[in-house]
Rosetta silent file (secondary structure, phi, psi, omega in degrees, C-alpha in Angstrom):
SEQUENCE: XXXXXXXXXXXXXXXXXXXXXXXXXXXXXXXXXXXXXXXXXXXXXXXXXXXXXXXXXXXXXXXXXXXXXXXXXXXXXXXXXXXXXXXXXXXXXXXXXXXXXXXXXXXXXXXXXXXXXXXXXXX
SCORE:     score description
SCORE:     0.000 S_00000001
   1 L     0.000  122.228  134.601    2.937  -37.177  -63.979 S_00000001
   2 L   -78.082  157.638 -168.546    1.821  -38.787  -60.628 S_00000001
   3 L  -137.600  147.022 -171.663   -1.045  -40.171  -60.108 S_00000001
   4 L  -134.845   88.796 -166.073   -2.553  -40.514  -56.549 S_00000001
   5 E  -101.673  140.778 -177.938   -4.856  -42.661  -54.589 S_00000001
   6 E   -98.603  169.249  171.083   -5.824  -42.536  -50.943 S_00000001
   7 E   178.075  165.573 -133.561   -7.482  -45.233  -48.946 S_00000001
   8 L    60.335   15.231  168.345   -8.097  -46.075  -45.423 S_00000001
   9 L   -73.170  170.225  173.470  -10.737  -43.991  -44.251 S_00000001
  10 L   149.601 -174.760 -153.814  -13.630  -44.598  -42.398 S_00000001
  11 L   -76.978  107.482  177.937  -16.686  -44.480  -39.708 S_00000001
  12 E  -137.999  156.630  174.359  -14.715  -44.647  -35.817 S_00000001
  13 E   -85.708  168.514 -148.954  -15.883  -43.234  -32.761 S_00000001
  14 L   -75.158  114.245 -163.259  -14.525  -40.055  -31.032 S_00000001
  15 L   114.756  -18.507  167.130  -11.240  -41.263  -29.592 S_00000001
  16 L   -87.574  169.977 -168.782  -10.451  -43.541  -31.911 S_00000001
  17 L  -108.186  124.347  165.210   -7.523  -44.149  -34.437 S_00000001
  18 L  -107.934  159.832  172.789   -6.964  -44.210  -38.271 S_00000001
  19 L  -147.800  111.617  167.497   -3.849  -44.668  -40.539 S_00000001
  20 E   -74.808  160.158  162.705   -4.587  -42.986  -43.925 S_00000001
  21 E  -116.960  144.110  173.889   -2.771  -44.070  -46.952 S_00000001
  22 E  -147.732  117.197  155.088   -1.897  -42.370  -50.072 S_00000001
  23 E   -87.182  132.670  176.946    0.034  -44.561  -53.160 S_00000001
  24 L  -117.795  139.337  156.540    1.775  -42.645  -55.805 S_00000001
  25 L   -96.205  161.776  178.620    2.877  -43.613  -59.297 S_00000001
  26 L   114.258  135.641  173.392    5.694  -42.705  -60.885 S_00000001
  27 L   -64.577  -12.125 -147.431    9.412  -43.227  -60.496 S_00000001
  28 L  -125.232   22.526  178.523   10.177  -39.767  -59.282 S_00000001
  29 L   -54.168  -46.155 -176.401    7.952  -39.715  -56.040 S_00000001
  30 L   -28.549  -50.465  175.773   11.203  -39.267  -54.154 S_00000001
  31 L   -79.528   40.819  179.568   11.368  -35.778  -55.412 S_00000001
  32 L  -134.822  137.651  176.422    8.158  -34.584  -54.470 S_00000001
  33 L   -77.410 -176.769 -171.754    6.883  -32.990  -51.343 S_00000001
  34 L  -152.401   92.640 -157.952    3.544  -34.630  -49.951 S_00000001
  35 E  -109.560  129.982  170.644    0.830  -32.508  -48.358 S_00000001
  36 E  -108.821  159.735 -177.774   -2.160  -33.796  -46.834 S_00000001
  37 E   177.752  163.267 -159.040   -5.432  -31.361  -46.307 S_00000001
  38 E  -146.680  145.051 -169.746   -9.365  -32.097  -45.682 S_00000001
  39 E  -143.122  100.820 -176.739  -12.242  -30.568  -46.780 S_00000001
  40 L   -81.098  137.422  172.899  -15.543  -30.711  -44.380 S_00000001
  41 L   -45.568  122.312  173.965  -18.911  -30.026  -46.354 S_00000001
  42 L   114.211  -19.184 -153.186  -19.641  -26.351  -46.426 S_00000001
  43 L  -125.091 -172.369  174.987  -16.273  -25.503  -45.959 S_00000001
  44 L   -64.280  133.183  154.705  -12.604  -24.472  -47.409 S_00000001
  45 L   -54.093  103.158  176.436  -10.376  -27.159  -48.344 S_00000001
  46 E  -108.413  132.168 -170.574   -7.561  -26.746  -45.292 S_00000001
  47 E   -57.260 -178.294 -174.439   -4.387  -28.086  -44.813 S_00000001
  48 L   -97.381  -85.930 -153.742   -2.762  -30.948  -42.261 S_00000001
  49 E  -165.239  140.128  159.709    0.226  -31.682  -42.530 S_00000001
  50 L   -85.408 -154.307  110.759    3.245  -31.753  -45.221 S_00000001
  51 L  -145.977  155.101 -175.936    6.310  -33.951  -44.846 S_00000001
  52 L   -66.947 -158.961  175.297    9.096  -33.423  -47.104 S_00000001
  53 L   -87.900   -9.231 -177.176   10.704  -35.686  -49.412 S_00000001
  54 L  -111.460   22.405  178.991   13.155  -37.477  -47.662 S_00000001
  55 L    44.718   12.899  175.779   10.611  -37.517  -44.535 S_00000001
  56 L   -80.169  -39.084 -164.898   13.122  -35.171  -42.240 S_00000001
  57 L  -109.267  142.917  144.675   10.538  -32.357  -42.409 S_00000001
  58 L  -153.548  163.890  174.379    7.133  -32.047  -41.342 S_00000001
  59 L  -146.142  126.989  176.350    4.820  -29.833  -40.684 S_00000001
  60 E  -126.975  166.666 -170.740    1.687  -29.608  -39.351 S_00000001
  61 L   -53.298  162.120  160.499   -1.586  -27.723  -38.740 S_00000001
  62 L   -94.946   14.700  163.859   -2.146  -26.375  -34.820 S_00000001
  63 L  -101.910    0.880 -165.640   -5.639  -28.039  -35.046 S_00000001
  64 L  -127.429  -16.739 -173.268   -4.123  -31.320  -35.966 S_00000001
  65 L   -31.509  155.908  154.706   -0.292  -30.876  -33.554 S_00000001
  66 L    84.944  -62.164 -164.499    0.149  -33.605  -31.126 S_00000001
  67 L   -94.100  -15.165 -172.500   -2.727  -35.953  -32.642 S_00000001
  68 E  -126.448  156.001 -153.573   -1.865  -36.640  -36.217 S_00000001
  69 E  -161.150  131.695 -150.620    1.292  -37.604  -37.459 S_00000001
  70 E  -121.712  123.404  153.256    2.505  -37.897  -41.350 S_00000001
  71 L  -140.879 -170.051 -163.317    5.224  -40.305  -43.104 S_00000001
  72 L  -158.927  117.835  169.894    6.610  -41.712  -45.768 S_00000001
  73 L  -107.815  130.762 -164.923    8.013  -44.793  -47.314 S_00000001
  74 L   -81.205  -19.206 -165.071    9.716  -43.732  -50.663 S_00000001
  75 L   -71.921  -28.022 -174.453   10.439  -47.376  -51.369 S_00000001
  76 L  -117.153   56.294  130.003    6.808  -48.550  -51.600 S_00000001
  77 L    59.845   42.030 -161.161    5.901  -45.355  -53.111 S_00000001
  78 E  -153.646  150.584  142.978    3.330  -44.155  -49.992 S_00000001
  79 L  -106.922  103.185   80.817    2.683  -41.554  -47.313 S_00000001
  80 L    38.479  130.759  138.764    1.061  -41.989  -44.513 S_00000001
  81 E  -142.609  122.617 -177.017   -1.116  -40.342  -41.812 S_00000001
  82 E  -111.901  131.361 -169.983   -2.005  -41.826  -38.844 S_00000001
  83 E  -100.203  128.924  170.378   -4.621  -39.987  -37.067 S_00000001
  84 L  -139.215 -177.688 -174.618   -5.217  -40.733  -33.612 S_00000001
  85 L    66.999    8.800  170.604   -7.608  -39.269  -30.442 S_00000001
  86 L     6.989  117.260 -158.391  -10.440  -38.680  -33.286 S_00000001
  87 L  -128.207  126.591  151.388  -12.674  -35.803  -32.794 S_00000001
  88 H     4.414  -41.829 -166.555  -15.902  -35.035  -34.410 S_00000001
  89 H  -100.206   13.587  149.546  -14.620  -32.201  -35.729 S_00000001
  90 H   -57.411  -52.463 -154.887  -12.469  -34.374  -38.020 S_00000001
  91 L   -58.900  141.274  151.282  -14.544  -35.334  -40.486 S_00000001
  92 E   170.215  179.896 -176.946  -13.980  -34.751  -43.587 S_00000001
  93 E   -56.092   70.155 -170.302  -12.841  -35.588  -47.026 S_00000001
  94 E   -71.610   79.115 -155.808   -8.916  -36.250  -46.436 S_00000001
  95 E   -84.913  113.682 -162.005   -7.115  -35.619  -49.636 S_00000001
  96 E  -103.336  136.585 -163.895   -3.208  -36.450  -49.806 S_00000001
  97 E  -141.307  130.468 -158.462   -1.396  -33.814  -52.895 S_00000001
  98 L  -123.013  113.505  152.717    2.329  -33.909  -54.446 S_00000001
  99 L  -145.389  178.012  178.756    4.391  -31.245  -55.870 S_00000001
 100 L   -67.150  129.658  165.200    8.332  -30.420  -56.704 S_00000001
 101 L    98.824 -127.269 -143.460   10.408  -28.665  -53.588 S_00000001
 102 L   -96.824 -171.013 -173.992    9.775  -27.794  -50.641 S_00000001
 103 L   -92.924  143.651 -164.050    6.659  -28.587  -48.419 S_00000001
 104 L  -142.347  155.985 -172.370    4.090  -25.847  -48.687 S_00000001
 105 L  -108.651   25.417  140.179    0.463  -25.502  -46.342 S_00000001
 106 L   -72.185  100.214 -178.825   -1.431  -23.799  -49.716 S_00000001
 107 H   -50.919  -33.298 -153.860   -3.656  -26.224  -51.938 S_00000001
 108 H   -84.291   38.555 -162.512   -2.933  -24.105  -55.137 S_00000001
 109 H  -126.533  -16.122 -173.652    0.904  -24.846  -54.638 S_00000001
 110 L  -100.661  111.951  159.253    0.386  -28.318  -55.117 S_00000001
 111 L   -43.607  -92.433 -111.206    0.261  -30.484  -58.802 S_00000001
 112 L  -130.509  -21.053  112.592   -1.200  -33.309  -58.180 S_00000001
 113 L   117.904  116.403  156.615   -3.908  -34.376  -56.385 S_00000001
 114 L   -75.738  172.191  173.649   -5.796  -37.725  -55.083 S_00000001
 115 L  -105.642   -9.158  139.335   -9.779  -38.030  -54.905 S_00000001
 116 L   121.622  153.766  166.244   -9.589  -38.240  -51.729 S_00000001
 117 L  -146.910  162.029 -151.624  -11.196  -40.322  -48.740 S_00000001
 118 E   -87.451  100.585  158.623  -13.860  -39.934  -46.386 S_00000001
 119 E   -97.029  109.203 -175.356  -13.385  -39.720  -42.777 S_00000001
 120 L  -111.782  151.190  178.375  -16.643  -39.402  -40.021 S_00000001
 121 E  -133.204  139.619 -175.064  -15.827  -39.433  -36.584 S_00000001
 122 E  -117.216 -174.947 -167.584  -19.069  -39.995  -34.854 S_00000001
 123 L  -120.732    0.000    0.000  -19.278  -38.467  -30.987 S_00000001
């Protein structure tokens, strides 16, 4: 079981910078991939960015390449994304998600889940 909380969001103007957080419990984060994904009102939950478990791989969306950028320290049990050049078209609900293997861009692929935190980019 993991358990998963996010935190750093919040209100910045268009151009501006964030560094999300997501804390995991559990001894066995190490094995787990770690997928980030956002969900704007009205819409589909869509992925980010993954990064594997050992942080060698990532992968990210082509709406997010270039500006947002995903780690991980297994020792303090965290991932990271720090978003930077903030666009309006950002906002949304940024939800960080865990499962066993490899890193996958599909919400159902993922076990575990955070509730998630709130990003507005104003313009």
């Amino acid at each position: 079981q993991v358990q998963l909380v996010e935190s750093g969001g919040g209100l910045v103007q268009a151009g501006g910078s964030l560094r999300l957080s997501c804390a995991a419990s559990g001894r066995t984060f190490r094995s787990y991939a770690m997928g980030w994904f956002r969900q704007a009102p009205g819409k589909e939950r869509e992925f980010v960015t993954a990064v594997s478990w050992s942080g060698g791989n990532t992968y990210y969306a082509d709406s997010v390449k270039g500006r947002f950028t995903a780690s991980r320290d297994n020792a303090k049990n965290t991932v990271y994304l720090q978003i930077n050049s903030l666009k309006p078209e950002d906002t949304a609900v940024y939800y960080c998600a865990a499962r066993l293997g490899t890193i996958a861009t599909n919400p159902p692929a993922y076990d575990y889940w955070g509730q998630g935190t709130q990003v507005t980019v104003s313009s």
